[in-house]
N, CA, C and O of each residue as an XYZ file, in Angstrom:
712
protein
N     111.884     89.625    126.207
C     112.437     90.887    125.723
C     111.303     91.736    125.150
O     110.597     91.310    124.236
N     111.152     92.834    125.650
C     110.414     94.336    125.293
C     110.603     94.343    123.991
O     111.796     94.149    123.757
N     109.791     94.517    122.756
C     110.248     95.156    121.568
C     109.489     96.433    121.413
O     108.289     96.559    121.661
N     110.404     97.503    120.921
C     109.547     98.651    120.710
C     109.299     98.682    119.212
O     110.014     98.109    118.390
N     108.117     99.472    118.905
C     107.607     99.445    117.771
C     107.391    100.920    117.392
O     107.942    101.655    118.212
N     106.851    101.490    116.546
C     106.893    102.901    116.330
C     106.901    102.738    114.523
O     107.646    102.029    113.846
N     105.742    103.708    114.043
C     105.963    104.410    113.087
C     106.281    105.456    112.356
O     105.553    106.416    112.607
N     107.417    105.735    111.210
C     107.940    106.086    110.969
C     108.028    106.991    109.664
O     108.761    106.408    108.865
N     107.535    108.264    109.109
C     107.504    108.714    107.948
C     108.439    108.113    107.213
O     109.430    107.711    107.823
N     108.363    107.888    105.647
C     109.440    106.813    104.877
C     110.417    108.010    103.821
O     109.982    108.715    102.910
N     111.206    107.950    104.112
C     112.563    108.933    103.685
C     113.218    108.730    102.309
O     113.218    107.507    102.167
N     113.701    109.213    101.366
C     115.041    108.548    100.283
C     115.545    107.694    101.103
O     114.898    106.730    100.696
N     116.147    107.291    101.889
C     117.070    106.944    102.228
C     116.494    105.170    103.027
O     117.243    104.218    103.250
N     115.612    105.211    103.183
C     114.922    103.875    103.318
C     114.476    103.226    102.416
O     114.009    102.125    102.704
N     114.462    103.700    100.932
C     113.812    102.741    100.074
C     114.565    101.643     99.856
O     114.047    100.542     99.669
N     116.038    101.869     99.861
C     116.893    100.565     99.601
C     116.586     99.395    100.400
O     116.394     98.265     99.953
N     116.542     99.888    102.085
C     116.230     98.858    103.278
C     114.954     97.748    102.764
O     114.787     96.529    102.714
N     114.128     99.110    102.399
C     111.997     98.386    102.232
C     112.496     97.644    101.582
O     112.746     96.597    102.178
N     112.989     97.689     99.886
C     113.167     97.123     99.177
C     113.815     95.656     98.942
O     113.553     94.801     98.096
N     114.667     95.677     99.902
C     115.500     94.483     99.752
C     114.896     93.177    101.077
O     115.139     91.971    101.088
N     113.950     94.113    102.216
C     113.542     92.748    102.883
C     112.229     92.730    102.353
O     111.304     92.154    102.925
N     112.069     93.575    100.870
C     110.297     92.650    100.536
C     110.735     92.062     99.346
O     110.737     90.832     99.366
N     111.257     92.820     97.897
C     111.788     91.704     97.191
C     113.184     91.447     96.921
O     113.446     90.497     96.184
N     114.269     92.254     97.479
C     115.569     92.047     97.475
C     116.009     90.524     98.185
O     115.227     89.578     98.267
N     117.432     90.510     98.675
C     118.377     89.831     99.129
C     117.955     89.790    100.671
O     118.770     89.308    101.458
N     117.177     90.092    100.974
C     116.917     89.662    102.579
C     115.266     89.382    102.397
O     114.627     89.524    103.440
N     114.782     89.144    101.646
C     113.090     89.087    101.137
C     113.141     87.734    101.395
O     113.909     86.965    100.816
N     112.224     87.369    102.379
C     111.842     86.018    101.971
C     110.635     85.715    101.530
O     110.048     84.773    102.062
N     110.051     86.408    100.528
C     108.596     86.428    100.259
C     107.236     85.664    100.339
O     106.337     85.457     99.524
N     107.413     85.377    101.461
C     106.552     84.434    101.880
C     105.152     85.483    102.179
O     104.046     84.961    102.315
N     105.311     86.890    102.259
C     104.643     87.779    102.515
C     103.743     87.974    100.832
O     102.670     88.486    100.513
N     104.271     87.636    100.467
C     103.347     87.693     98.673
C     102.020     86.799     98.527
O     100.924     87.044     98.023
N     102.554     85.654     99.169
C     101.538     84.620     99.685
C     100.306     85.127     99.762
O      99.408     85.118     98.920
N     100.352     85.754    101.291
C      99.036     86.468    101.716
C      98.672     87.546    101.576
O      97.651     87.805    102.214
N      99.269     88.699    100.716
C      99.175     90.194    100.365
C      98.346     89.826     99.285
O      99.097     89.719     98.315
N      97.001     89.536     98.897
C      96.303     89.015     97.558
C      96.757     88.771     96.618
O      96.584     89.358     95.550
N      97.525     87.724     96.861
C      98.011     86.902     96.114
C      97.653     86.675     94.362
O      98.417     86.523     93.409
N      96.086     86.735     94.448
C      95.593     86.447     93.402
C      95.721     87.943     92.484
O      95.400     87.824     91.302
N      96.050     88.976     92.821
C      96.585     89.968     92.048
C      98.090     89.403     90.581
O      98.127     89.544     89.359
N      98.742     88.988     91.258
C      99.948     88.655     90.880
C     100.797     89.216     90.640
O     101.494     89.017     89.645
N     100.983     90.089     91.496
C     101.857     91.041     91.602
C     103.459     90.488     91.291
O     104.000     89.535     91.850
N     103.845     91.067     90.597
C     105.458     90.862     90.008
C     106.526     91.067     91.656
O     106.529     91.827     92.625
N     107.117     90.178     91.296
C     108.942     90.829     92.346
C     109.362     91.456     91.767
O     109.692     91.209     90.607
N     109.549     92.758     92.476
C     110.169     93.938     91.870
C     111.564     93.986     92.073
O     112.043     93.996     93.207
N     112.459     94.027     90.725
C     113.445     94.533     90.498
C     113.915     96.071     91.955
O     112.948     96.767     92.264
N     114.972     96.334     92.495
C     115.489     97.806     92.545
C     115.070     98.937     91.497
O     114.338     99.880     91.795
N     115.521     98.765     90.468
C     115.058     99.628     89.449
C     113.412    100.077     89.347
O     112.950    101.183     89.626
N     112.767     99.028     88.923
C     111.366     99.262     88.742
C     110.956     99.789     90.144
O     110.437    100.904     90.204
N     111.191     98.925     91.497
C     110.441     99.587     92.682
C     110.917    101.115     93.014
O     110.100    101.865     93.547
N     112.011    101.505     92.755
C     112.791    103.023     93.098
C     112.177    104.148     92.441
O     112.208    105.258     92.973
N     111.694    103.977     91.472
C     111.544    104.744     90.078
C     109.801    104.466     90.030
O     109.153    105.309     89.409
N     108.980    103.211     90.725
C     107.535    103.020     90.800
C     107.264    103.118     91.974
O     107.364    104.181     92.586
N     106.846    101.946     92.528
C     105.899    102.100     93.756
C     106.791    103.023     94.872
O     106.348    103.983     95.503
N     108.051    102.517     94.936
C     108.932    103.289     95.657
C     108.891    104.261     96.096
O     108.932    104.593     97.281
N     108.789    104.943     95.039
C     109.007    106.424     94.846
C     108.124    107.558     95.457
O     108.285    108.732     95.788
N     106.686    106.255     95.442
C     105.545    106.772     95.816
C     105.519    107.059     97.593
O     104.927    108.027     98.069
N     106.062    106.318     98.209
C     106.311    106.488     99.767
C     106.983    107.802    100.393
O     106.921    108.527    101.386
N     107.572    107.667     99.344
C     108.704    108.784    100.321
C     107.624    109.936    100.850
O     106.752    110.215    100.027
N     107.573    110.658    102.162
C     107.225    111.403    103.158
C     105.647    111.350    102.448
O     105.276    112.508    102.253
N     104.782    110.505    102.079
C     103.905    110.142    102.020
C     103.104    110.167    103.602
O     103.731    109.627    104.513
N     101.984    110.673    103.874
C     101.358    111.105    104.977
C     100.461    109.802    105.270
O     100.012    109.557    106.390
N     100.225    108.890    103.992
C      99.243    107.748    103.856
C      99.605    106.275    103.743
O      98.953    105.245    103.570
N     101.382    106.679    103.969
C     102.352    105.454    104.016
C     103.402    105.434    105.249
O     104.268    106.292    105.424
N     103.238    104.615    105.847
C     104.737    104.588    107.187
C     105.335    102.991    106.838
O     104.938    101.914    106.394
N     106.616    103.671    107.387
C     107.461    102.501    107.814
C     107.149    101.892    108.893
O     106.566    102.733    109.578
N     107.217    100.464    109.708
C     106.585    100.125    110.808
C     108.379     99.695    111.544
O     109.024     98.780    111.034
N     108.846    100.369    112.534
C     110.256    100.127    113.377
C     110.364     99.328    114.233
O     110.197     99.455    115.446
N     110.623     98.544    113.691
C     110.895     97.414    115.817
C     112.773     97.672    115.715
O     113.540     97.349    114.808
N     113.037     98.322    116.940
C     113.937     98.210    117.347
C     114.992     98.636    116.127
O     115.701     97.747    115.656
N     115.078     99.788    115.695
C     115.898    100.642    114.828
C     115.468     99.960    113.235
O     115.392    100.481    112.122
N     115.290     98.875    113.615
C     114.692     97.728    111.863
C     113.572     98.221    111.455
O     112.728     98.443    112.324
N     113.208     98.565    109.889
C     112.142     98.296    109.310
C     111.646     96.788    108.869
O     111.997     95.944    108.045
N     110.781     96.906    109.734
C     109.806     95.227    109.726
C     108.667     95.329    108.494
O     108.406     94.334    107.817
N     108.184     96.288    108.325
C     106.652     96.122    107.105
C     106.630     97.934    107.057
O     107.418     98.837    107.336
N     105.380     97.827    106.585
C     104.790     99.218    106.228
C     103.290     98.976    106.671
O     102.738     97.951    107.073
N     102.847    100.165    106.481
C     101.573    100.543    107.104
C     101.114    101.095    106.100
O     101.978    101.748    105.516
N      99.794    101.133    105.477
C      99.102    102.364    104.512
C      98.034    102.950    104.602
O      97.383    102.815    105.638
N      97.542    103.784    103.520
C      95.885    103.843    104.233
C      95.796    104.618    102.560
O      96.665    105.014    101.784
N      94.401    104.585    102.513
C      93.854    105.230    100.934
C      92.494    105.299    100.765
O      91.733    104.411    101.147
N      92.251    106.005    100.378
C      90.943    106.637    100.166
C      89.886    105.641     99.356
O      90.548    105.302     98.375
N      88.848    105.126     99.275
C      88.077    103.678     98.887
C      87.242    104.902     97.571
O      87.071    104.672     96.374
N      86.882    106.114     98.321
C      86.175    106.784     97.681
C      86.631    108.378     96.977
O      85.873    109.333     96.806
N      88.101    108.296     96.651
C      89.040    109.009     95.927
C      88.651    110.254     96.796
O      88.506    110.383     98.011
N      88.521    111.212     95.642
C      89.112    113.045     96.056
C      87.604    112.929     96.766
O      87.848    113.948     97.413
N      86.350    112.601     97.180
C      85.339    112.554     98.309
C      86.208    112.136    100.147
O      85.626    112.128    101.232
N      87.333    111.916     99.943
C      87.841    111.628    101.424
C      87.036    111.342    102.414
O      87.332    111.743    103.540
N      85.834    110.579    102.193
C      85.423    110.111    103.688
C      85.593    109.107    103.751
O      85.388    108.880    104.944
N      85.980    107.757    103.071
C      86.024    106.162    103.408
C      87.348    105.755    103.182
O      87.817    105.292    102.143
N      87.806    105.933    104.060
C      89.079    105.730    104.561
C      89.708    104.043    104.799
O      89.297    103.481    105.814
N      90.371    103.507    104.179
C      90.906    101.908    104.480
C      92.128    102.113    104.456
O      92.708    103.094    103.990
N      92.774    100.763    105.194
C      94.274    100.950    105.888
C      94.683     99.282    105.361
O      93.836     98.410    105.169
N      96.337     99.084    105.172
C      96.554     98.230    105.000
C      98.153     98.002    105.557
O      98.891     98.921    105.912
N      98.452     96.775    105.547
C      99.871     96.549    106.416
C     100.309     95.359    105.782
O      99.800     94.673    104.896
N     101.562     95.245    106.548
C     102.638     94.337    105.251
C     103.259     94.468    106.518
O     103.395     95.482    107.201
N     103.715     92.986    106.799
C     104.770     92.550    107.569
C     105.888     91.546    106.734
O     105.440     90.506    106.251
N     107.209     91.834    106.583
C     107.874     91.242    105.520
C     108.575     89.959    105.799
O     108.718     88.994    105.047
N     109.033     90.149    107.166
C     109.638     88.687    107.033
C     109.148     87.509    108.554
O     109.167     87.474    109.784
N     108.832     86.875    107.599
C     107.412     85.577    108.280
C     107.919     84.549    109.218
O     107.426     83.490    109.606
N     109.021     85.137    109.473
C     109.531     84.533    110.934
C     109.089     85.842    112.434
O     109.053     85.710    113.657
N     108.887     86.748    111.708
C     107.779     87.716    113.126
C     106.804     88.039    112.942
O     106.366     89.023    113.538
N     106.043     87.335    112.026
C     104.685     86.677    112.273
C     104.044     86.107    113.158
O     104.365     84.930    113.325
N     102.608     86.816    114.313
C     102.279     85.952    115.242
C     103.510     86.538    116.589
O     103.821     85.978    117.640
N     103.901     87.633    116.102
C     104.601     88.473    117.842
C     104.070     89.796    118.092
O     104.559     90.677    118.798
N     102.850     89.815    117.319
C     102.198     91.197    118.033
C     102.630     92.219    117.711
O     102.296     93.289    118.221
N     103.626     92.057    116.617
C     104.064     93.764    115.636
C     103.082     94.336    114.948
O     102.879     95.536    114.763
N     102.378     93.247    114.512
C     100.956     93.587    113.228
C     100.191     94.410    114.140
O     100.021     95.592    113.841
N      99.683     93.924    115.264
C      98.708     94.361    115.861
C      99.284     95.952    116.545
O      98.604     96.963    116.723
N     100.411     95.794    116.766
C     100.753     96.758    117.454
C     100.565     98.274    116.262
O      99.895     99.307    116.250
N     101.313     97.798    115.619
C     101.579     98.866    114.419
C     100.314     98.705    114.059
O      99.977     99.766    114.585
N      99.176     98.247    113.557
C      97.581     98.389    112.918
C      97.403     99.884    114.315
O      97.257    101.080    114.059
N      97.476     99.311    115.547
C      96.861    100.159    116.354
C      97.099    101.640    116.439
O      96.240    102.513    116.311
N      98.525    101.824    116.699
C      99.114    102.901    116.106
C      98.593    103.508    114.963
O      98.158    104.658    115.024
N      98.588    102.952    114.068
C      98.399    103.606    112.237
C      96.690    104.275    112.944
O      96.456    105.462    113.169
N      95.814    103.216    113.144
C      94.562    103.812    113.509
C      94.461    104.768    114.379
O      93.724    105.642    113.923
N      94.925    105.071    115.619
C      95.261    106.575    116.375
C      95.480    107.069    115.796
O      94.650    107.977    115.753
N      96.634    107.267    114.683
C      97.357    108.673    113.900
C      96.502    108.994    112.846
O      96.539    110.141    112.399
N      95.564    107.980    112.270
C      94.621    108.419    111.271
C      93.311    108.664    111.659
O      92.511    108.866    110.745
N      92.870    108.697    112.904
C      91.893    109.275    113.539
C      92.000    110.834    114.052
O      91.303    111.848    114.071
N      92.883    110.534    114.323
C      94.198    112.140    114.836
C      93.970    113.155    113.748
O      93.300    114.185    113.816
N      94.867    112.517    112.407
C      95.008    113.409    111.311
C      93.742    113.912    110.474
O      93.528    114.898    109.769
N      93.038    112.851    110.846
C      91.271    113.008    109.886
C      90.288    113.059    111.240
O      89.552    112.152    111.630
N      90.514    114.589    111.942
C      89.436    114.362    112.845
C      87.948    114.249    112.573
O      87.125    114.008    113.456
N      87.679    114.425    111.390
C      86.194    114.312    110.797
C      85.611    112.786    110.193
O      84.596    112.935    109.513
N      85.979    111.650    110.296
C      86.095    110.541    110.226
C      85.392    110.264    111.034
O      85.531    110.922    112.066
N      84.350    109.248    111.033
C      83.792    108.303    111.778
C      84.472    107.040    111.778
O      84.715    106.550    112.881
N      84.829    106.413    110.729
C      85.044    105.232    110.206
C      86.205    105.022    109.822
O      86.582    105.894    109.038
N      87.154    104.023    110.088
C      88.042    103.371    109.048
C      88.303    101.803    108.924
O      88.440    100.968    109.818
N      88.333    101.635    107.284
C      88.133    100.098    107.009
C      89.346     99.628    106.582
O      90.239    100.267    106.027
N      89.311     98.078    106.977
C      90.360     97.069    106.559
C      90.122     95.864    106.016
O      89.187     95.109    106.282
N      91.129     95.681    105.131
C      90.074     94.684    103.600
C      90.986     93.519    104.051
O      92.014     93.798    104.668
N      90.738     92.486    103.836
C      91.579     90.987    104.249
C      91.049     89.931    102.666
O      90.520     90.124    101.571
N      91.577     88.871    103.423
C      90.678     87.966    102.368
C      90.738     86.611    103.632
O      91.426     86.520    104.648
N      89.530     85.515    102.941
C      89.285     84.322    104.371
C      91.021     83.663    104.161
O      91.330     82.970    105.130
N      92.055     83.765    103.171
C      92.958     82.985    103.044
C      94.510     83.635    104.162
O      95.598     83.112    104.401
N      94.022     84.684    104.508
C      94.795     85.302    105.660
C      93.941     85.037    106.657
O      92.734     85.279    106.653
N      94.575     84.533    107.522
C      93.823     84.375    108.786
C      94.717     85.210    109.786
O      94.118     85.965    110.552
N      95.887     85.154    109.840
C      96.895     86.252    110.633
C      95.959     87.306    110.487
O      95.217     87.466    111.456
N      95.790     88.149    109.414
C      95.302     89.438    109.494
C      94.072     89.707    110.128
O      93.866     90.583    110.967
N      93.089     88.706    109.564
C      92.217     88.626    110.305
C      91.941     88.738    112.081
O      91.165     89.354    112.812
N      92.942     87.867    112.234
C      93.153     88.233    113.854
C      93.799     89.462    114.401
O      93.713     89.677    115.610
N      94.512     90.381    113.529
C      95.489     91.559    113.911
C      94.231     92.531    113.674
O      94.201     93.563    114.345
N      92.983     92.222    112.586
C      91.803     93.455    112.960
C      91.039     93.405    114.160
O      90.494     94.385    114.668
N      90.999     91.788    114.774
C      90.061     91.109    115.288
C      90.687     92.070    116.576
O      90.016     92.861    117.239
N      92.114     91.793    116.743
C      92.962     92.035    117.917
C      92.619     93.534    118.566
O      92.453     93.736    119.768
N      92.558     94.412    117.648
C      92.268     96.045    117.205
C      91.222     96.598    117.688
O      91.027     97.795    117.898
N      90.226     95.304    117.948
C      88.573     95.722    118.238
C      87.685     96.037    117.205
O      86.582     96.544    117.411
N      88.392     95.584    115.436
C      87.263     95.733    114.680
C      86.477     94.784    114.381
O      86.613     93.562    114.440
N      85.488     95.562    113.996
C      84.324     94.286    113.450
C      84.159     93.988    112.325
O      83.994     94.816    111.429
N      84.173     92.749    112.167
C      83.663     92.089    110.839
C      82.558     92.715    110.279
O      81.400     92.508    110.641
N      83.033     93.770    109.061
C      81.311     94.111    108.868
C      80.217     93.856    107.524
O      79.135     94.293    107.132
N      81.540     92.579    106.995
C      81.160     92.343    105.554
C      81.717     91.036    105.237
O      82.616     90.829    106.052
N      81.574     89.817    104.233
C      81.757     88.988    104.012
C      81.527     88.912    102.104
O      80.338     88.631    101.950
N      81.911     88.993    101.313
C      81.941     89.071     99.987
C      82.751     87.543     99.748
O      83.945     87.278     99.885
N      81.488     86.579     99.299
C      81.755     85.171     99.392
C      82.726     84.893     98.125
O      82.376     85.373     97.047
N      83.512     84.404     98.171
C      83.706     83.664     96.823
C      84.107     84.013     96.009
O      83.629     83.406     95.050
N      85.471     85.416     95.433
C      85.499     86.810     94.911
C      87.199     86.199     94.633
O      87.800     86.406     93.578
N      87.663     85.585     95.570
C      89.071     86.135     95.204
C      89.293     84.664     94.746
O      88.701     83.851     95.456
N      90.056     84.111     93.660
C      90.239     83.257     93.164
C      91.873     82.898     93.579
O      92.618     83.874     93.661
N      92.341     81.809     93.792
C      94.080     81.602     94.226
C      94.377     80.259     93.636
O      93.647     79.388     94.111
N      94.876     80.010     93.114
C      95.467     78.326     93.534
C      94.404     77.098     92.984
O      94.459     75.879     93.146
N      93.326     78.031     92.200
C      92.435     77.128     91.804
C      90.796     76.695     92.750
O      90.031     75.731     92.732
N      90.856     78.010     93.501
C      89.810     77.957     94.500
C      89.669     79.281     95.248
O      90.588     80.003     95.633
N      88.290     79.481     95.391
C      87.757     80.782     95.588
C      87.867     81.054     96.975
O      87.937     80.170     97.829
N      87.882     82.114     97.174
C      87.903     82.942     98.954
C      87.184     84.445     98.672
O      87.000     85.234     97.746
N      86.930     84.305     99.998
C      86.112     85.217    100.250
C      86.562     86.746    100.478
O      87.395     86.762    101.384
N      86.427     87.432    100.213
C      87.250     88.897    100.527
C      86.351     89.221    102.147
O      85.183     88.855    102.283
N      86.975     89.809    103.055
C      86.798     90.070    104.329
C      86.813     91.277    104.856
O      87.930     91.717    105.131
N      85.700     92.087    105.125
C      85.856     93.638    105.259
C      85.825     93.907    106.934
O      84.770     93.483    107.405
N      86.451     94.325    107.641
C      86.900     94.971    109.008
C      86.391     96.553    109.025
O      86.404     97.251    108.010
N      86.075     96.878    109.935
C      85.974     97.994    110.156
C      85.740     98.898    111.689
O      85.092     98.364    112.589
N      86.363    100.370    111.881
C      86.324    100.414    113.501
C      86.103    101.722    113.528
O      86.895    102.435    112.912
N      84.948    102.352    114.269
C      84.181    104.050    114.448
C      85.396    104.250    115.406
O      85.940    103.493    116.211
N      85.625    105.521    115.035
C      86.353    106.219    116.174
C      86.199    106.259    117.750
O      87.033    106.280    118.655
N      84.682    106.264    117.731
C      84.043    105.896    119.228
C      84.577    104.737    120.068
O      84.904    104.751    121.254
N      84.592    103.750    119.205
C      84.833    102.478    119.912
C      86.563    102.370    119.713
O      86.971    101.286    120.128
N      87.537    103.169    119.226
C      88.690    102.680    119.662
C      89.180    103.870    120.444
O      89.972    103.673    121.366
N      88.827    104.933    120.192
C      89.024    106.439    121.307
C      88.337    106.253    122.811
O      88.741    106.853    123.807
N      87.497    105.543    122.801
C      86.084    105.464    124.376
C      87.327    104.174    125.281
O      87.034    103.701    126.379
């Protein structure tokens, strides 16, 4: 079976959906795991995410919804490394539930997000994607993309009682436009 994929500006009216398959009643957060974990990011309440991070998406130009087949599966992002200077551009993705993990949505939707932000920032050479060695999925969804490994920062992210490496990706416009 064909799945179509497509990204999606994020509306009022989707925050309930995001919300409930990342930390609601359809969340199986197994996605917290590998989203840097070592942050420790809280499960967000409805309340707190609607009113916080939530809030922040809606028709956000630097945030999409990622669609397979009418469903929101993850999100897509992207943000500036080097604030109101806008030239170093990094992207990030969230796939929520870890049973479609490893079917080529990640990769699909990474690829996408990178066209539309090459598109929208035609003055860009560059855009980067941050991992850590304890994701290896992601690693392969930059790998998949055609970016290159262009950094290795040994030993940085602490988890579980043992260090990892943070993992920097990165892909010139040349080489995914040519």
């Amino acid at each position: 079976m064909t799945q179509e994929i497509w990204l999606k500006t994020i509306e009022t009216n989707d925050l309930k959906e995001i919300w409930e398959i990342s930390y609601g009643p359809k969340a199986d957060l197994e996605w917290m795991k590998f989203n840097g974990p070592y942050f420790k990011d809280p499960v967000e309440t409805w309340e707190s995410f609607s009113t916080g991070y939530g809030s922040t998406l809606i028709n956000n130009p630097m945030t999409k919804v990622i669609m397979k087949n009418q469903q929101i599966t993850g999100l897509v992002t992207a943000y500036w490394q080097d604030g109101s200077l806008k030239q170093w551009l990094e992207v990030g993705l969230l796939i929520y539930d870890a049973n479609t993990w490893n079917t080529g949505i990640g990769s699909i939707a990474l690829n996408k997000w990178l066209h539309e932000l090459f598109q929208l920032y035609d003055y860009l050479p560059h855009i980067g994607f941050t991992t850590w060695s304890g994701n290896i999925g992601m690693q392969k969804v930059g790998e998949k993309n055609g970016m290159t490994k262009e950094g290795v920062i040994r030993k940085v992210r602490y988890w579980n009682g043992q260090y990892y490496d943070s993992v920097k990706f990165g892909i010139l416009r040349t080489e995914l436009l040519n």
